[in-house]
N, C-alpha and C positions, 0 to 999 in steps of 0.2 A: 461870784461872777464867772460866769463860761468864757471859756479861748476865742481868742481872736483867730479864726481859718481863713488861707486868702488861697483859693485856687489857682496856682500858674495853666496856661494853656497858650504854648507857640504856636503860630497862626502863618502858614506861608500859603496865600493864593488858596483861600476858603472861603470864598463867600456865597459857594452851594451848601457850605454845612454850618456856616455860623448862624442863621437866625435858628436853628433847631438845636445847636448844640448850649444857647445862651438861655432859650427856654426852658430845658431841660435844667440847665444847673442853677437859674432864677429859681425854680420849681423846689429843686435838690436843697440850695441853700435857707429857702424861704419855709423849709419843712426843718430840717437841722435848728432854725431858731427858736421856732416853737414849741420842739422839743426840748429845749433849753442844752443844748450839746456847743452851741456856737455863740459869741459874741453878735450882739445887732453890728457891729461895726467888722463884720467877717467880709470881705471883699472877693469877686470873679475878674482873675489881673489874665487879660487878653495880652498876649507881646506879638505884635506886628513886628515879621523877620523879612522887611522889607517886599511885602505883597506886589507883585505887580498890576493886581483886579482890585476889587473894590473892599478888598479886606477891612483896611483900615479906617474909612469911610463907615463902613457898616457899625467898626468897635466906634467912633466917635456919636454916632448917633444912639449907641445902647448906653454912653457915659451921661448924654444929657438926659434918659430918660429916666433913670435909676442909679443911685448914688452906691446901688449894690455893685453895679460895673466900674472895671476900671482898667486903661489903656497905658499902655509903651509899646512905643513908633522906634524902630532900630533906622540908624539913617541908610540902611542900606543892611542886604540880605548879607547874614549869617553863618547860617545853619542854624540844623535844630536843635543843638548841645548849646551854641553860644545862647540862642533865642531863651531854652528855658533858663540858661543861667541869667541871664539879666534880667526874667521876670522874678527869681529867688531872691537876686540882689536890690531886687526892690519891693520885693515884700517883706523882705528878713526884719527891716526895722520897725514895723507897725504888727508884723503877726505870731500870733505862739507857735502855729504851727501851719504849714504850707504842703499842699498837696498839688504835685504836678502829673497833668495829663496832656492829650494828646486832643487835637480839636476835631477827630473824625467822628466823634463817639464811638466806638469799638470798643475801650474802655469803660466796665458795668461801673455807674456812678452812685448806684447804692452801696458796692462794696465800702464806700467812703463813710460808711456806719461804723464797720468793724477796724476802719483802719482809726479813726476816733477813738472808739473803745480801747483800742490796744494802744493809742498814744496818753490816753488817761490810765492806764494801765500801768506805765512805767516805762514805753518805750517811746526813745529818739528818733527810730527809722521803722517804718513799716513799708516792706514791700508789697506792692500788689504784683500776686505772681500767678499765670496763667492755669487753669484745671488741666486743662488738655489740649490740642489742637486738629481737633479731627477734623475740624473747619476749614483747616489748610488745604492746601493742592499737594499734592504728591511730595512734588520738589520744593516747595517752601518747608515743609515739618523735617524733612530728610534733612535739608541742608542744616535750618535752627538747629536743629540736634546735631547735628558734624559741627558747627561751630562753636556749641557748649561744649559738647566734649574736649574741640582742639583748645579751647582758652583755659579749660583745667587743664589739661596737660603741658601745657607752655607755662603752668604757675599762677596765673590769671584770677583771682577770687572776684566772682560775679556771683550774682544767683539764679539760680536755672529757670527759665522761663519768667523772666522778669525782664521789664524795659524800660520804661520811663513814669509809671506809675505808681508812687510812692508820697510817703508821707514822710517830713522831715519838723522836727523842732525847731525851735525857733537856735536852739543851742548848737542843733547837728548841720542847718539851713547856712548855721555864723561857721562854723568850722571847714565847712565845703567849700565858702568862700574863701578858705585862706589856700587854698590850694591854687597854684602861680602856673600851673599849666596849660600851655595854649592851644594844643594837640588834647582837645576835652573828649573823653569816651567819660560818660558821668556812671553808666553801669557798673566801673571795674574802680572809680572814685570815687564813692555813693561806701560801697563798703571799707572802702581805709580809713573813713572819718571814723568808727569804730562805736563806742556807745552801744544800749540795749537796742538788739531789735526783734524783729519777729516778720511773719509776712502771712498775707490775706490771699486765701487763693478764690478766682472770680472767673467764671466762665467770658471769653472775651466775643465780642460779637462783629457782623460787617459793618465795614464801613457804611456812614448814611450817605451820604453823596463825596461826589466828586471824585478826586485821581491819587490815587496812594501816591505820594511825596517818595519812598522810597520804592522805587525799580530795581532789577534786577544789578545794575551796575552801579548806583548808590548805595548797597548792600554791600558789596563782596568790596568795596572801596571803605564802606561803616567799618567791615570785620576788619579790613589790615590794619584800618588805623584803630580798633580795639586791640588789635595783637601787639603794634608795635609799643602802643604806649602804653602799654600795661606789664609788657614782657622783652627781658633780654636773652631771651631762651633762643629765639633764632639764632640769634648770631653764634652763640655757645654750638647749635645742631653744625651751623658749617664749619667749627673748628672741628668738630668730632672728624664731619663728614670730609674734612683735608686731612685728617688722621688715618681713617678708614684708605681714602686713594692712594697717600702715600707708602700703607702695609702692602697695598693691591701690587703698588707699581715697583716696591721692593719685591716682592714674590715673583714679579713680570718678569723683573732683572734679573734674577736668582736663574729662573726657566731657561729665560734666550743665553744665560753663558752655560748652563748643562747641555741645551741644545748644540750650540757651538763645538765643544769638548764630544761631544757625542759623536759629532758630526752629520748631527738630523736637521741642517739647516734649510731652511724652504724659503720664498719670496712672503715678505707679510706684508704685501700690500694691504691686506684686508685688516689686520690686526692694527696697523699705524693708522689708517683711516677711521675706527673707532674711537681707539684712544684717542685722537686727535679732537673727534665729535663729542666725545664725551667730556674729557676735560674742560674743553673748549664750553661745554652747556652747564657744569659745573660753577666754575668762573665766572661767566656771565651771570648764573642766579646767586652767586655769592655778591656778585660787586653789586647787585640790584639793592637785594637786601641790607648789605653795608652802606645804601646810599639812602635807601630809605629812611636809616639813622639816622643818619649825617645830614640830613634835611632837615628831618624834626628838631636836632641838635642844631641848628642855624634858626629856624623859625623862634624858638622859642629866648636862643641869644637876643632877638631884634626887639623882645617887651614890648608888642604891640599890642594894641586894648584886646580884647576877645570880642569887644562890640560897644559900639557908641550910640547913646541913648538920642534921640532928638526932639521926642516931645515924651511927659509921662502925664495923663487925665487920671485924676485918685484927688477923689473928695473926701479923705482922710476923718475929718474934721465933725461929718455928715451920717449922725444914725439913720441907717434902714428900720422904718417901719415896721 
């Protein structure tokens, strides 16, 4: 008997890309059984991350049409980290193994061949990781690249050019969920669960319609919260960096009593209003970053769900043809 594969795909405010992304992977799915690579009872699990358009409306009508589809309604918008977690935690108990993607199509859906292969192969996690990004605009490949770079160097174990394209066992899908974190970056979580893995590299392509979910300032807010919750290397860089001013400012001191003794003393206006600027901006980005902690560190005291489920359509029970 071949695995059961249940596609995850979080859905915010698509319903320019969902009837081309559902026939596509009807298409994808319905070729995977024939080959015998998938179970008839393989599922395409849609998570509505509380749409405000006609998102969900659209997943309800593709669940009565085809018992291949199937729906979870979040009662209210997410994110995209909570969104794909509750499509995993709801597939974890009916599938062997779960591959999550993104609803824009940009994502090559044939590579989900080789990520098959390589989960019959022996492995729990298969990444899909990008060839290249020539595709990008200047500033987007420049910045992805500063940002892999900075999360290795903070400690951070990610994998480069990989995002939320992956394939998870049914063993690695149970183990992910035991992680109690509510501040989720699933990229830098994805690899702690540990187990064999390997990764698929696929050329990624544009989006087919509508508006990239993530902008310019949903990004660099993505990367802090990958940094913070993955790493306590900041905090450590500003103890260095009160190490560093305090040598400075002993050295300063040493200066101004030779000057004194010397009697080379001059007005430092200029000199006090630096140091004054400086510290002062120092300080300020210390206490940011220490609060940034201390935030996450309260959020995550308060045990609040990561997201609550309000309707799930999953004909379970029902072979596909």
């Amino acid at each position: 008997m071949s695995d059961i594969l249940y596609i995850v795909v979080p859905c915010y405010n698509e319903q320019e890309v969902l009837p081309e992304t559902s026939k596509r992977l009807y298409d994808k799915m319905t070729a995977l059984h024939k080959q015998q690579k998938i179970d008839e009872k393989s599922r395409i699990l849609f998570v509505n991350d509380g749409s405000k358009d006609a998102t969900w409306r659209l997943i309800e009508e593709l669940c009565a049409k085809s018992p291949l589809y199937a729906g979870v309604n979040l009662s209210r918008n997410r994110g995209h980290q909570n969104a794909l977690l509750a499509g995993i935690a709801t597939a974890a108990p009916h599938a062997d193994m779960i591959v999550s993607m993104d609803a824009d199509l940009q994502d090559d859906i044939n590579a989900m061949d080789e990520m098959i292969a390589a989960y019959q192969a022996g492995n729990d996690v298969v990444y899909g990781v990008r060839s290249s990004r020539q595709k990008d605009s200047f500033f987007k490949r420049n910045s992805a690249q500063l940002f892999y770079r900075l999360m290795k160097l903070l400690g951070a174990e990610i994998v480069y050019n990989h995002a939320d394209y992956r394939l998870l066992s049914k063993r690695a899908a149970e183990a992910l969920l035991s992680f109690d974190e509510v501040n989720l970056f699933l990229r830098g979580i994805v690899p702690m669960v540990g187990f064999q893995s390997t990764t698929v590299t696929y050329e990624r392509g544009e989006r087919f319609a509508g508006k990239s979910k993530y902008p310019l300032g949903k990004m660099v807010t993505f990367a802090l919260e990958g940094i913070t919750s993955l790493s306590v290397k900041p905090i450590r860089m500003i103890t260095v960096g009160g190490l560093l001013v305090c040598v400075v400012s002993l050295l300063m001191l040493i200066k101004a009593f030779a000057d004194y003794f010397s009697g080379n003393v001059e007005p430092g206006w200029t000199s006090v209003i630096i140091s004054i600027w400086v510290l002062g901006g120092l300080q300020l980005f210390a206490i940011g970053i220490i609060g940034e902690y201390i935030g996450k560190t309260y959020m995550e005291t308060k045990e609040r769900p990561k997201f609550i489920i309000e309707s799930v359509l999953l004909q379970e029970d029902n072979e596909v043809e």
